[in-house]
N, C-alpha and C positions, 0 to 999 in steps of 0.2 A: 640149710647151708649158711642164712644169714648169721643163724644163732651160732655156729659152730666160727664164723669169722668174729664176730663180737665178741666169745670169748676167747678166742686167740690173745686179741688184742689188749683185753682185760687184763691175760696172764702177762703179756711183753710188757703193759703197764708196769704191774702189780713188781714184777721182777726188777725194772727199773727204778723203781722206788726206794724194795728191800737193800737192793746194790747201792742205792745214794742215805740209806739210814746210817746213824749216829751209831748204832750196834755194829756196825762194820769200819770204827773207828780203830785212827793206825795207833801202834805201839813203837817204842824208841826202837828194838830189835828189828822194823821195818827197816831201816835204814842203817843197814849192815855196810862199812868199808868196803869189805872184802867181794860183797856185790854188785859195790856202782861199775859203771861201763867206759866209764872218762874221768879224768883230770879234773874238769870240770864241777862233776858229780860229786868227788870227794872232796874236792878243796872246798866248796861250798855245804857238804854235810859237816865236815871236820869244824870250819868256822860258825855254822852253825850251832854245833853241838859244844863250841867254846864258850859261845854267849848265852845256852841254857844253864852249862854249868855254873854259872855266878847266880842261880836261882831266882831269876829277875820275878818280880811283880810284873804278871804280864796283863794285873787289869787295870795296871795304870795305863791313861793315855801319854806319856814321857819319861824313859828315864834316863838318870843322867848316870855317866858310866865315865869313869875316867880316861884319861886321852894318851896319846904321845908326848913327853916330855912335860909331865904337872900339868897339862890343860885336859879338859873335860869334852863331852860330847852329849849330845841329845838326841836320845833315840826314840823316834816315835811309833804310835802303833798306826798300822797292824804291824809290820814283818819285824820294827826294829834294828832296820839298816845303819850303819852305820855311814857317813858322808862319802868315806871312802871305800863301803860296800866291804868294808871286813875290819871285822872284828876281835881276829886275834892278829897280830904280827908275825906269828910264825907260818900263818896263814898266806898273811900279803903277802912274803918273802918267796911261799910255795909257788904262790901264782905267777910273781916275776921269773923267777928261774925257768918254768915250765912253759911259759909264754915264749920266753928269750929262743927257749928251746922249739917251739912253735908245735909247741903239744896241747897248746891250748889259746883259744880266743877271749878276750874281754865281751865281747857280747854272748860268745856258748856261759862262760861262768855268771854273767848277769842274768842269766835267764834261768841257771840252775842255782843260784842263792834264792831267788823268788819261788821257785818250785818247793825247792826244800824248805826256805821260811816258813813257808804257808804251810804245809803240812807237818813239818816236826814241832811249830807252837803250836797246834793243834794237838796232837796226840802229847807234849810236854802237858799243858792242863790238865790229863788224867795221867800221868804218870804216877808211877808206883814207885817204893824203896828201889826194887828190884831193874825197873829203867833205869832208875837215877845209877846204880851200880854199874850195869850196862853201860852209860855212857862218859862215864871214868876211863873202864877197859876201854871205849872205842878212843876217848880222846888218846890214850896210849899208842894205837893203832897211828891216829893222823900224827903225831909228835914223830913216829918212824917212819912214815910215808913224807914229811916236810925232810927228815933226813935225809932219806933218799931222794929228795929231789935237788939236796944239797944245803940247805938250810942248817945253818951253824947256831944255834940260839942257848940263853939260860932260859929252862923252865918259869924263873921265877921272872923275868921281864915279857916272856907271855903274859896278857890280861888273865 
């Protein structure tokens, strides 16, 4: 009976392990639009997924990334935040509108940029052609979801 509990426990180990291995690493298509559950969720994957597309080095410890009106910023590692916690403008604008609206909090979207940070520069470091295509289309997706949330912008004054 001992032995039969020792191995139990072995396998709940051994399971816990496999489940936290580097082979069970995420991909960009983890983080489908169309699947987050909040406001939240998407204005922080969209922003996200805006400051991948500028292909950053993300083994430097800094980089600098241009700002609001000719000034610059410095983005550190790990996540890359930006000071004011977003990164594109069409983003921030999403966030205002939909807060004003009270569809969303500054502390739920702070908790889900870190969430998201953390795991899409993870899986961006193995990204493939085929993410990087991926997240073209989705920024497309968040460019029409900041529409509808009202967000009047030029593409080209997005970062």
């Amino acid at each position: 009976m001992v032995a039969i509990t020792k191995i139990r426990a072995a396998v709940v180990v051994l399971a816990a392990m496999v489940g936290a291995s580097p082979a069970s690493a995420a991909h960009m298509t983890d983080f489908d639009l169309n699947k987050l559950d909040s406001w939240a969720d998407a204005i922080a994957v969209c922003d996200v997924t805006r400051f991948l597309l500028t292909d950053p080095d993300l083994g430097a410890d800094a980089i600098l990334v241009p700002g609001h009106d000719n000034s610059h910023a410095i983005l550190y590692r790990p996540l890359y935040a930006p000071p004011t916690n977003f990164f594109s403008l069409a983003m921030r604008e999403t966030f205002a509108n939909v807060h004003k609206a009270g569809l969303v909090t500054p502390e739920a979207y702070s908790a889900a940029r870190i969430r998201y940070a953390t795991a899409m520069i993870d899986a961006y470091r193995g990204a493939s052609q085929a993410d990087r295509r991926y997240m073209m289309d989705q920024m497309d997706l968040c460019y029409h979801l900041a529409a509808s949330a009202g967000v009047k912008f030029d593409l080209k004054t997005d970062k």
